[in-house]
N, C-alpha and C positions, 0 to 999 in steps of 0.2 A: 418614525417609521424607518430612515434608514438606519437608524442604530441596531435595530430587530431586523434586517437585511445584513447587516455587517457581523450579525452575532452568528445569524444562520451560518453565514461564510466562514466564520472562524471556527463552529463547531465543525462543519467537513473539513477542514486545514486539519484541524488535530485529527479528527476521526480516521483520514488518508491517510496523515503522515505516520500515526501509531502504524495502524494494520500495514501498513508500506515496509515500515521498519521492523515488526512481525514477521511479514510474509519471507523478507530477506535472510531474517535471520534463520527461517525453517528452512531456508535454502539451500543451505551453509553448515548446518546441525539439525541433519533431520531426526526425528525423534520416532520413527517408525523404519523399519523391515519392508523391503517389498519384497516378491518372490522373485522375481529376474530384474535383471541389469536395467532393462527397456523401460520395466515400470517405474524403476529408480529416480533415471533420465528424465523420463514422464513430470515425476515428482518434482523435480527440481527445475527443469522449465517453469511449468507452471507458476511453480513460486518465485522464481525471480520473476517473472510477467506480471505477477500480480502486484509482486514488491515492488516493482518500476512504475506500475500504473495509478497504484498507492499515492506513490512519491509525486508524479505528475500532476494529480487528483490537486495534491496540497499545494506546490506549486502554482496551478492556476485559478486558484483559489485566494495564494497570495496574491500573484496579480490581481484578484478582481478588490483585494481589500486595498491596496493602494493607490491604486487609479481608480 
């Protein structure tokens, strides 16, 4: 049982840390047009927050698989 605990863990580790490193990168090289500057801004928040939150996701998730 805790191996199927540890595997769940590691599937959200990768699952995070992809979309984390995703969301960053749509950050960075947005691949859409917005129509004003604001929506832009908009854009680009959000996805670093998501990217960070991603990343964090995975993080403590590592924690939970080493302790």
């Amino acid at each position: 049982m805790a191996n199927l605990i540890d595997a769940f863990f590691f599937t959200i580790l990768v699952a995070g840390f992809g979309l984390g490193l995703a969301y960053l990168a749509m950050a960075f090289f947005p691949a859409t047009v917005a129509d004003t500057r604001g929506r832009r801004a908009e854009a680009v928040y959000e996805n670093i927050f998501l990217g960070a939150a991603g990343i964090i996701i995975a993080l403590l998730m590592w924690v939970a698989l080493v302790f």
